[in-house]
Every structure is written in C-alpha cells, then in structure tokens.
DRENPA-716770 format. One record per residue (C-alpha): residue number from 0; residue in three letters; z, y, x. Coordinates in pm, 1 decimal, padded with zeros to 6 digits. Layout:
# residues N
   pos   code          z          y          x
   NUM    ala          Z          Y          X
...
END
This chain:
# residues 375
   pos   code          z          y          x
     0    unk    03926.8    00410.6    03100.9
     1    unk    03627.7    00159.1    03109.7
     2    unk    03430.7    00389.3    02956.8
     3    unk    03496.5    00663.9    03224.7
     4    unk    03419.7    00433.3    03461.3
     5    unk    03105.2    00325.2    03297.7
     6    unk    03005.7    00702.4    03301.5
     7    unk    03051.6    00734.2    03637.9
     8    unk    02865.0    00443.1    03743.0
     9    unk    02577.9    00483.4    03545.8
    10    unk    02400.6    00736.4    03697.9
    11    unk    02359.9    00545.4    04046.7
    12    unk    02300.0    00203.5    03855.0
    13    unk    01920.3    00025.9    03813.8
    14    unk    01712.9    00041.4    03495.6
    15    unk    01812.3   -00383.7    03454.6
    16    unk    02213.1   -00289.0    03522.3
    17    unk    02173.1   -00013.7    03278.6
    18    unk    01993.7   -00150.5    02951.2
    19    unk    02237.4   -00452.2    02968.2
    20    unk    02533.6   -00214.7    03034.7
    21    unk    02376.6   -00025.9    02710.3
    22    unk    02362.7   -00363.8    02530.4
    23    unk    02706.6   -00439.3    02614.1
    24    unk    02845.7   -00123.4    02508.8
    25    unk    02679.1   -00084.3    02172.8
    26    unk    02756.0   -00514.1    02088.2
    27    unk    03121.6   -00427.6    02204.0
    28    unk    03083.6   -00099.3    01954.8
    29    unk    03002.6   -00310.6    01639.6
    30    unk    03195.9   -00616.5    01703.9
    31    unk    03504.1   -00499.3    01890.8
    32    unk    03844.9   -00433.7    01770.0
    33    unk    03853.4   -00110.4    01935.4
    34    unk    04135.0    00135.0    01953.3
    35    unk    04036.5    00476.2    01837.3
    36    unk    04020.6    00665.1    02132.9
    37    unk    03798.0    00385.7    02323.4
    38    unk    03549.0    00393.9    01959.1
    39    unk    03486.1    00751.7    02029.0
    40    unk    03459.9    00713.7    02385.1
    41    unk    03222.3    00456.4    02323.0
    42    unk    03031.6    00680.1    02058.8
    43    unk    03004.2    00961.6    02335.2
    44    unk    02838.5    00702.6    02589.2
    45    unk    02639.4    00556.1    02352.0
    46    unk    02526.8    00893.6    02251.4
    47    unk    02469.9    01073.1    02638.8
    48    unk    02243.8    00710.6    02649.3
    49    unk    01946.4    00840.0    02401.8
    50    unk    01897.3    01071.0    02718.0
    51    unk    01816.9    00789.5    02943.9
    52    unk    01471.8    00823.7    03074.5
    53    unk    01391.3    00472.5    03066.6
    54    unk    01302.8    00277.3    02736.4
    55    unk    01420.0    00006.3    02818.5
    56    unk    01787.6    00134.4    02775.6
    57    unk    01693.4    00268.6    02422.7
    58    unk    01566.8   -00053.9    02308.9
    59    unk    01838.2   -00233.6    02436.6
    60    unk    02098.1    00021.5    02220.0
    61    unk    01837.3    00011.6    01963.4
    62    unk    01838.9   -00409.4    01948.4
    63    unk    02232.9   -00421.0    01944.7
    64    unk    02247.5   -00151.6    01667.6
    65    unk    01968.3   -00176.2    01425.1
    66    unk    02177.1   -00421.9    01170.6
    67    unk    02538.7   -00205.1    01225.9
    68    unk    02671.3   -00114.1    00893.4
    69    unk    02909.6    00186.3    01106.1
    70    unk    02661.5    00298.9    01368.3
    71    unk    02695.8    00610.5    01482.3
    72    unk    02442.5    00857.9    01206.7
    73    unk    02323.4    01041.1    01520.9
    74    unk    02225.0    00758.8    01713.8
    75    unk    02048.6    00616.0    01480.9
    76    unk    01873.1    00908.7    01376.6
    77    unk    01744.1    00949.6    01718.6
    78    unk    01629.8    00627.3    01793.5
    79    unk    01461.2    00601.3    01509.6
    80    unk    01223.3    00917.0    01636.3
    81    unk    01175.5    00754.9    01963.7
    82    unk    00864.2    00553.6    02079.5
    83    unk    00722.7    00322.9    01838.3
    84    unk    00854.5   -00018.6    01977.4
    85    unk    01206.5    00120.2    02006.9
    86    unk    01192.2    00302.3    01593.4
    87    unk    01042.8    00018.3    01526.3
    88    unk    01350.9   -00194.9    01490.6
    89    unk    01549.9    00094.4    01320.6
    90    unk    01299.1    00142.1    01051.4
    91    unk    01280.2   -00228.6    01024.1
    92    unk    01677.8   -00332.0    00981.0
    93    unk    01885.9   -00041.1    00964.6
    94    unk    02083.3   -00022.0    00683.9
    95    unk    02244.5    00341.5    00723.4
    96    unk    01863.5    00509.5    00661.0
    97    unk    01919.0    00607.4    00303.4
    98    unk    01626.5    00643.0    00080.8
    99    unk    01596.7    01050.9    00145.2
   100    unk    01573.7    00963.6    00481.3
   101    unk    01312.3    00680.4    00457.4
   102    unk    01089.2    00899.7    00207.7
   103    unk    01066.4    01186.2    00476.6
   104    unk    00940.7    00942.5    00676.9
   105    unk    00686.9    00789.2    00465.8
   106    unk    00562.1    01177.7    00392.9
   107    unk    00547.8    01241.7    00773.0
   108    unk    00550.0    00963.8    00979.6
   109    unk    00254.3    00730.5    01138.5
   110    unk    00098.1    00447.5    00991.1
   111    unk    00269.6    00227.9    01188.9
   112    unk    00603.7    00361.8    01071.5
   113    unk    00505.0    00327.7    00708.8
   114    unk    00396.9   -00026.3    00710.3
   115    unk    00775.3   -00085.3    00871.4
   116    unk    00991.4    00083.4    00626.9
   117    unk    00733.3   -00096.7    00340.3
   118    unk    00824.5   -00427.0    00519.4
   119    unk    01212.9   -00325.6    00518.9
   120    unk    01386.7   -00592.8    00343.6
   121    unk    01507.9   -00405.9    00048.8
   122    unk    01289.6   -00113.6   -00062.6
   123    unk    01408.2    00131.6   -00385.6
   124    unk    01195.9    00269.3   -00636.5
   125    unk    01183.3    00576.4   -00451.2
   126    unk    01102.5    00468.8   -00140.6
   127    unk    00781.3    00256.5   -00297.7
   128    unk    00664.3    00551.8   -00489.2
   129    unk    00659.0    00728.3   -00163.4
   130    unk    00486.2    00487.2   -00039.7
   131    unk    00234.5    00442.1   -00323.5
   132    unk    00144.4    00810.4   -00273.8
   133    unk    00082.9    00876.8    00055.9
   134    unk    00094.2    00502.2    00258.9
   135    unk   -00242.8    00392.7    00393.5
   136    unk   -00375.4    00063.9    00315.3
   137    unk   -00182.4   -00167.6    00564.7
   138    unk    00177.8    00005.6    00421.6
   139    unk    00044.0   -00019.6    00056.1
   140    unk   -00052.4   -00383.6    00119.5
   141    unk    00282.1   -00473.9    00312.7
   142    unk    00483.9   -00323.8    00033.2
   143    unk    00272.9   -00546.6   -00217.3
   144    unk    00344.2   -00845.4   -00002.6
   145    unk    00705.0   -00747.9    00018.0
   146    unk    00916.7   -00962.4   -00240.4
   147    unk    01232.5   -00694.0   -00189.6
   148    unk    01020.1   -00404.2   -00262.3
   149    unk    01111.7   -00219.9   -00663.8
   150    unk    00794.6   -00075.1   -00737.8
   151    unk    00758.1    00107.5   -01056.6
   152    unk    00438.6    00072.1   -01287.8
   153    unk    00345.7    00434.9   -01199.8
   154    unk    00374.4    00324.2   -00842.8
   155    unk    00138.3    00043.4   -00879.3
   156    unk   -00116.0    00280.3   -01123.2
   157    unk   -00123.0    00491.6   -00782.3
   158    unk   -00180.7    00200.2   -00555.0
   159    unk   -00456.5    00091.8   -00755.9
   160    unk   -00618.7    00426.4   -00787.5
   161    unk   -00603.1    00516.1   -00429.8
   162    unk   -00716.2    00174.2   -00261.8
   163    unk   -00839.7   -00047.0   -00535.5
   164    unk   -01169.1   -00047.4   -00348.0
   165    unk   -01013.7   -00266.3   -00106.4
   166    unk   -01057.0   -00636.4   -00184.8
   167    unk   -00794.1   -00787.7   -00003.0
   168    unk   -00521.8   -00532.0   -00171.9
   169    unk   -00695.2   -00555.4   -00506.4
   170    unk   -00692.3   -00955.8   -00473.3
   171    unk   -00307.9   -00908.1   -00404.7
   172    unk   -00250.2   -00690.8   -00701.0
   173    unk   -00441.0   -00894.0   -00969.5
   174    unk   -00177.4   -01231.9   -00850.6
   175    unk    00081.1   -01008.5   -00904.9
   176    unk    00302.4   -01065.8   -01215.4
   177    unk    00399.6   -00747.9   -01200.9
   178    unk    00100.6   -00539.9   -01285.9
   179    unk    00087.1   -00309.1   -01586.0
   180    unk   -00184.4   -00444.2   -01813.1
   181    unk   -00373.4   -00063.3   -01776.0
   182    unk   -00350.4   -00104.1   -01391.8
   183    unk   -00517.3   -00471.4   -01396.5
   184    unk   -00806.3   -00379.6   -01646.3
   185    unk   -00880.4   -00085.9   -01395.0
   186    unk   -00908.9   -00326.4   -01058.6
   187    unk   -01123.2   -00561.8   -01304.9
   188    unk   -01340.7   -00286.9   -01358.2
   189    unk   -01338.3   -00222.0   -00987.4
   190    unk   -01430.2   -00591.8   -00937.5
   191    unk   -01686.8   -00579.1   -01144.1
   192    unk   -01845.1   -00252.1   -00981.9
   193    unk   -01823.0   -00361.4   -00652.2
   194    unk   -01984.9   -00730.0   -00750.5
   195    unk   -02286.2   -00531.9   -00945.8
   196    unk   -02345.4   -00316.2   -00617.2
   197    unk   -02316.0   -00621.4   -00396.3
   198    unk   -02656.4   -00661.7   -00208.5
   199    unk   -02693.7   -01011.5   -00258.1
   200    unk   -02676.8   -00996.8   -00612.8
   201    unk   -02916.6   -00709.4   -00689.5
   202    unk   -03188.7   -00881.9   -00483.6
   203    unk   -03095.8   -01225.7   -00626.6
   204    unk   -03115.2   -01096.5   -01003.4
   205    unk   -03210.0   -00749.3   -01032.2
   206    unk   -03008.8   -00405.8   -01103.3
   207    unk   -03069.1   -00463.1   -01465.2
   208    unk   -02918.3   -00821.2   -01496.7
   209    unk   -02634.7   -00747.4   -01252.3
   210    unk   -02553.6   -00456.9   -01499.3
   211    unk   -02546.8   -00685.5   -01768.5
   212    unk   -02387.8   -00973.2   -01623.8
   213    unk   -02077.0   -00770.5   -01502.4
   214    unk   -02076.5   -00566.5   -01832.9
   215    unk   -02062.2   -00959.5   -02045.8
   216    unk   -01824.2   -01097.1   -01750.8
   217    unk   -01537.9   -00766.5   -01815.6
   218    unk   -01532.1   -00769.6   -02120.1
   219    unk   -01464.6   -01203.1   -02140.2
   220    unk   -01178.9   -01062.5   -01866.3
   221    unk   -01033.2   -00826.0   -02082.4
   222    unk   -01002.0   -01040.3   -02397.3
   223    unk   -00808.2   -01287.5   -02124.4
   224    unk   -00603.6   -01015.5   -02028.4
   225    unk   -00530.4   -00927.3   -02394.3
   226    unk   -00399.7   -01301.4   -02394.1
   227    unk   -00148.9   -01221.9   -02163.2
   228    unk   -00076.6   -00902.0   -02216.5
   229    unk    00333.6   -00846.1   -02332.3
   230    unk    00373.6   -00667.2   -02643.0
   231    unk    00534.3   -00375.0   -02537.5
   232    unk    00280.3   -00349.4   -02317.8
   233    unk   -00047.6   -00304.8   -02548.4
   234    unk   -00005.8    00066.9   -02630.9
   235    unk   -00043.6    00143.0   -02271.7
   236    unk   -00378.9   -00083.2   -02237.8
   237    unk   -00542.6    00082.0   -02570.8
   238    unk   -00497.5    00431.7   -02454.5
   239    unk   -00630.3    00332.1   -02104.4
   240    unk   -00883.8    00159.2   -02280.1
   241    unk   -00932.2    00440.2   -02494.1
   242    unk   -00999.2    00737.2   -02232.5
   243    unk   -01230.9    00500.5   -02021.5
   244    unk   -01436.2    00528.8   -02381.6
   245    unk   -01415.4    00131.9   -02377.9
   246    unk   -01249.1    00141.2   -02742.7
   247    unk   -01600.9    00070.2   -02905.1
   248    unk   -01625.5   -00093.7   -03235.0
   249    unk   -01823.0   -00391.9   -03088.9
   250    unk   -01541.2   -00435.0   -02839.4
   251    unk   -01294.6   -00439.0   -03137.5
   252    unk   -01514.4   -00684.0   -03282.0
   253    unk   -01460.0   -00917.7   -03017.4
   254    unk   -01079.4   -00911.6   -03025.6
   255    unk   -01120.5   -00971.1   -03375.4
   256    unk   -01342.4   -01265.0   -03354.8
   257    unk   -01078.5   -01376.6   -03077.3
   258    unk   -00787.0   -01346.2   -03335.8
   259    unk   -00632.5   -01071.9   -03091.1
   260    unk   -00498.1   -00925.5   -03453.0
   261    unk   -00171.0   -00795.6   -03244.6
   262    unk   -00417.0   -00581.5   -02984.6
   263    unk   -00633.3   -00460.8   -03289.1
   264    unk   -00357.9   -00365.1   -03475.2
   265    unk   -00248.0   -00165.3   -03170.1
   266    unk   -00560.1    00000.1   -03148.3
   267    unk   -00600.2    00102.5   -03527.4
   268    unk   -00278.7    00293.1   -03438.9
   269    unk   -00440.4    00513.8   -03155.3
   270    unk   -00739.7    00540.3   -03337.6
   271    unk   -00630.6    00577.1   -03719.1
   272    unk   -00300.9    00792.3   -03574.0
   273    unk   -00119.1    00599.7   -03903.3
   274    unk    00198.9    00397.9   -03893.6
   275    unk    00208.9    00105.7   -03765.7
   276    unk    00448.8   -00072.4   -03983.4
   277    unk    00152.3    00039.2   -04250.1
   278    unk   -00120.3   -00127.3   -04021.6
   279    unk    00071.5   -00417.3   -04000.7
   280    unk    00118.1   -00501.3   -04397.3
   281    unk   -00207.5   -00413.1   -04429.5
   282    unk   -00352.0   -00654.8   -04158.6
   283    unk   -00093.5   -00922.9   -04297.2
   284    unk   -00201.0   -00937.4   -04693.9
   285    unk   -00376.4   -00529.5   -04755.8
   286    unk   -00631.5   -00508.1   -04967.3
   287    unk   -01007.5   -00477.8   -04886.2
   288    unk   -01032.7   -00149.4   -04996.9
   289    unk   -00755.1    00001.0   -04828.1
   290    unk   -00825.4   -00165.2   -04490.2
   291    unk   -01208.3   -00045.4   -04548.5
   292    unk   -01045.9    00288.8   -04540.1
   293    unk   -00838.6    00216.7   -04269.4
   294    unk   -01124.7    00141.1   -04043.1
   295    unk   -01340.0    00420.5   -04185.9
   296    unk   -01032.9    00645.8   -04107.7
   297    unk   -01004.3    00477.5   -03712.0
   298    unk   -01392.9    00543.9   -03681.2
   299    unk   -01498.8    00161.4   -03659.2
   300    unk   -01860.9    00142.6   -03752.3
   301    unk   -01967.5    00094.2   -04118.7
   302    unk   -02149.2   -00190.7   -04017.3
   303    unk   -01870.5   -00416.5   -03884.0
   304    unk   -01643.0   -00356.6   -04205.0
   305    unk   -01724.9   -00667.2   -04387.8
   306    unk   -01757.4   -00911.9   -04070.4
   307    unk   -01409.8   -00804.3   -03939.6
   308    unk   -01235.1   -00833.4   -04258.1
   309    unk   -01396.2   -01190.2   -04300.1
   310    unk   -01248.5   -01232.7   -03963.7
   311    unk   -00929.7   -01128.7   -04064.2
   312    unk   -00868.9   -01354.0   -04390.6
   313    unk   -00992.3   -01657.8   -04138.2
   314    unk   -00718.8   -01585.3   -03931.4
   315    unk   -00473.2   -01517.1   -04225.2
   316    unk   -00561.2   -01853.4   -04345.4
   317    unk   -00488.9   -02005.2   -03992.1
   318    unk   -00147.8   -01809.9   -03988.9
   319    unk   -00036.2   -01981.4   -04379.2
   320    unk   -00150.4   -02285.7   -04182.6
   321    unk   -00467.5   -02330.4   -04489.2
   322    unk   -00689.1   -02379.5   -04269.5
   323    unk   -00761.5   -02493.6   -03870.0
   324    unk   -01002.2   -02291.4   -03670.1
   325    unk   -01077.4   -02106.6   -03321.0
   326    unk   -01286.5   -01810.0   -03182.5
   327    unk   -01578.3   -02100.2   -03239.3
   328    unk   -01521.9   -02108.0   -03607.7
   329    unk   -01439.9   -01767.3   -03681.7
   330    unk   -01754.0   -01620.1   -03535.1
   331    unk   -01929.7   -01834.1   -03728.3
   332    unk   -01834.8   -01722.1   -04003.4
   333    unk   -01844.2   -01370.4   -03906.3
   334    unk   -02255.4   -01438.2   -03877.4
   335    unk   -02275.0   -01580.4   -04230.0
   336    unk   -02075.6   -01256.8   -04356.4
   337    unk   -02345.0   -01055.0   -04187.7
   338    unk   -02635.2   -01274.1   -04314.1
   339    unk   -02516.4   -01272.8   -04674.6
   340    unk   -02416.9   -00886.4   -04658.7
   341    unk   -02753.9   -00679.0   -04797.3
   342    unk   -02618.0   -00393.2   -04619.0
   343    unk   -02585.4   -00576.3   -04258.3
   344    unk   -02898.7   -00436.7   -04106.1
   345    unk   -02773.6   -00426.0   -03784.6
   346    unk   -02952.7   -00648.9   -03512.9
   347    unk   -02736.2   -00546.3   -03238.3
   348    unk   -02436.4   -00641.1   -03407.1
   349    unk   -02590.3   -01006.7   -03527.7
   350    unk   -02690.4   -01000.6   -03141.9
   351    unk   -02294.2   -00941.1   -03021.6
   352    unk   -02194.4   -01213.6   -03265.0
   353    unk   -02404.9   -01491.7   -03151.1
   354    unk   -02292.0   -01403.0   -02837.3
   355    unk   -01947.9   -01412.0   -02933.9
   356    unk   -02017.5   -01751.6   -03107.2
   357    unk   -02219.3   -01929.5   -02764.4
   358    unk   -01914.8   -01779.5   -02537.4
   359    unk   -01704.4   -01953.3   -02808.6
   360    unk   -01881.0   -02315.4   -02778.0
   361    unk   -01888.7   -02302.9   -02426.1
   362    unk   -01520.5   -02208.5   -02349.6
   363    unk   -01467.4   -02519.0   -02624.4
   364    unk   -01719.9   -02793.4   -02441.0
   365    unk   -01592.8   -02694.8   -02104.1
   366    unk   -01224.8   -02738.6   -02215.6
   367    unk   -01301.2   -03009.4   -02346.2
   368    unk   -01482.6   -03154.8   -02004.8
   369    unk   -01164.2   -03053.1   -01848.9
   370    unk   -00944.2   -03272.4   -02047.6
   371    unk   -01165.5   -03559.1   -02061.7
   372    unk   -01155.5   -03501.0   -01647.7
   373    unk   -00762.9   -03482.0   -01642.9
   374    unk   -00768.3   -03793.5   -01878.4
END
C-alpha cells in the first residue's frame, strides 16, 4: 500500500522529494524486515526509478545500494551503465558484480571505469589479468597500488611489458615483493635504457660512457637480484636471461666470482640440457675433467674453464668451512689462476676480473664505512 502510494505521488513530486524518496526506499529495501509482497513491490519501484530523468535520483538509489549483498541483479546492472559519477559507486563497492561481469567491463569500458573496478577492494586473478591486458596506465597503476588485488606473475610480465616505460609504475613494480625475478630484470633493463638516453647524461659523459656505465651498473643489479632471487624461481630468470642473449660466459663468470653457485648451476642446466641432480654432484665434489666437459658441453668459453673452476673449489672450501673468503678474495684468486695459466691469453677476460675484483673492494670498504657509521 505505501508503495502504491509512493507510485502515485512520484510523478508530481520535485527532483529533492524524489532522490530522498529513492534513498528511503532502496535503505528500507536492504535493511527492512519486509513482507514479501511489499519486497517485490519495492523491487518494481526501485526498478520504474532507473527511468527517472534526473541523476540525482540514480545516485541516490545508487548510494543506498552499492554495498547490498541482495540487490536487485537488474538494478544494479543498470546503474552500473549509467553516467560515470553514478557507476562509479557500483563498480567501486558492489559486491553482486561477479568477475565475468567485471572482465567485460575492463575489455569495454572507459578508463575511468577500469581504474574503479582495479581499485575495488577485492580483485580475482581474473579480473587483474584483464586488467593487465587491456587497462591503461592509471588502472594498471591503481591495481599495483591495490593491496586486495591477486595478480598472477603472467599478469605482472604483461604489466611490465606494456607500460614499463613509465617511471612512476615501474618504480611501483620494482618495491613490489611480488615481482617474478624475469619481470624485475626486464624493468632494470628498462631503467637502465631510459637513464643511458636521458639528456643530461649523454651531454654530461658522452653516448659511449653512458653505454658503458649502464651496461657495468645492470649487470652489479642483476647479481643483487640473483641474491634475492627464491629458488624456485631461478629457472624462470635463466631462460629470460637466456633469450635476451644475456647468458654470456663473462656474465657467468661474475656469478661465479660472486659464489652465486645455485644460479650457475641453474644455468648449466638450460645451457648443458643435462640433469640437474648431475650438475649438482658435480659442482659439489666433480672432478675437473668432467666439469671441463660440462662447461665445454654448456658452451662457456675455453678461456674461463680454469678461472671458474678455481672459483668453484674457493667456494667449496668456504662451504667445508676450510677456509673464510668473499667475492674480494675469490676474484683474486681467479686473476692469479689466469696469470699462472699459459693458455690464459685473454685480455678481456683479465680486464672483467679486475673489474670484478675493484667492484669487490669497494662494496667491502663502503660496508665497512657503513658499520663504522652505525657504530
């Protein structure tokens, strides 16, 4: 009965009278103890509302609604098509949009409308991939931001490959914990790339230098994300690192000289295509023979067989606990190998290993600053 009376009385009533009327209805809707002829009744006004040609009516339904676990599907379908302040709060809150629903309207909707449903406070794996794929920037970002938000690793791969270039969003993916080690080796590389084509720093030191510089500064980066890296995690960041053509023996060389023996092993795996229970004895007490083969059959170069299995006994000995040494010590003695080996011709490799060993000294003295500092 108050509902026919409402009926009849709306259509003479002012836009004020009827958004609070609206407001009324739908708060009496969700938190009334309605009979079941007065819920339907309700349903019916409720629904003959969405025709109102004011907003303001909509927004009002569209305020009292958006958080109803039992609002009516068709009403909440519709206002969450209508004008972008009044879909706004549906995409925001509602909880009866299920994921099908919210992935159409990633795919089709505005901007606007995708940065909302990223924002939503719970967002499935579907949803984010949906996201990942075709949000712009501002919905990729907000989604990033959005501690509720399941996002795959594949999501974040496609985040990363589609607006990496964008330093705020890359700055927000590197602090996130939880970025595939593949995806945060390719925004480094990004970094880098967009620090060597910075202005400033090709007039300040030259296209040749800048090259260098970032070149020396990503690969120090990846050897600290190596660090880091979870186990189960380094197959994916050698085959990344092995399409990109980064998988070079003097980048092996490094991890070596690093004691990354867990990553290298990894990457005698892809590269050898053996077992790698077999790389692992072998790295742990083989022979020099058989891990001379080994390498031969991975395709590391002939020249940094000795100096990487002098590495590897140093860091055997540090394991059995024989002996106390760093990436400072180890290098070292990777140089003396090469000086003492007739075969070691190579000046580029003597030239990566004094490299290795300065990087080495001055990670060690400015530690060491540091904790004379904290003291």
């Amino acid at each position: 009965m108050i509902v026919q009376h409402f009926l009849k009385w709306i259509d003479t009533a002012k836009v004020a009278e009827r958004a609070a009327a609206a407001s009324a209805l739908a708060r009496a809707y969700v938190f009334s103890d309605l009979t079941f002829e007065d819920r339907c009744a309700a349903e019916a006004a409720l629904t003959l509302l969405l025709d109102d040609p004011s907003p303001k009516v909509r927004l009002a339904m569209a305020e009292s609604l958006s958080l109803c676990h039992h609002a009516p599907a068709q009403i909440i379908a519709a206002l969450a098509s209508d004008q972008p302040e009044i879909a706004a709060l549906i995409l925001l809150r509602s909880p009866l949009l299920a994921d099908g629903d919210l992935v159409d309207r990633v795919a089709g909707g505005s901007a606007a409308a995708q940065r909302l449903i990223a924002m939503r406070p719970r967002v499935s794996h579907a949803v984010s991939a949906a996201l990942a794929e075709t949000g712009d920037r501002d919905a990729c970002f907000a989604l990033l931001r959005n501690d509720g938000a399941d996002i795959a690793a594949i999501s974040l791969r496609r985040i990363a490959e589609r607006h990496g270039a964008d330093p705020a969003l890359r700055e927000a993916m590197l602090s996130d914990r939880r970025l595939p080690a593949d995806v945060h080796h390719m925004l480094m590389v990004m970094l880098g790339e967009a620090l060597r084509c910075a202005p400033l720093v090709q007039a300040l030191i030259g296209p040749a230098r800048a090259e260098r510089i970032t070149r020396d500064a990503c690969l120090s980066a990846s050897v600290r994300l190596i660090e880091t890296t979870p186990a189960e995690e380094c197959a994916a960041l050698v085959e990344h690192l092995r399409l990109r053509g980064e998988m070079t023996s003097s980048f092996l060389v490094r991890i070596v000289a690093y004691g990354k023996i867990d990553f290298f092993g990894a990457a005698l795996v892809a590269l050898s295509g053996q077992k790698e229970s077999r790389i692992r004895s072998l790295l742990a007490d083989g022979r020099d023979v058989a891990l001379e083969a080994l390498f031969r059959t991975a395709g590391l170069a002939e020249a940094t067989h000795r100096v990487i299995l002098r590495a590897i006994k140093a860091w055997r000995e540090v394991a059995r606990g024989q002996r106390i040494a760093g990436p400072q010590e180890v290098s070292w003695l990777m140089l003396k190998e090469l000086e003492t080996d007739r075969t070691g011709k190579d000046g580029r490799l003597a030239s990566l290993l004094s490299s290795i060993h300065l990087n080495a000294l001055r990670e060690n003295a400015r530690d060491h600053a540091v904790a004379i500092q904290a003291a």
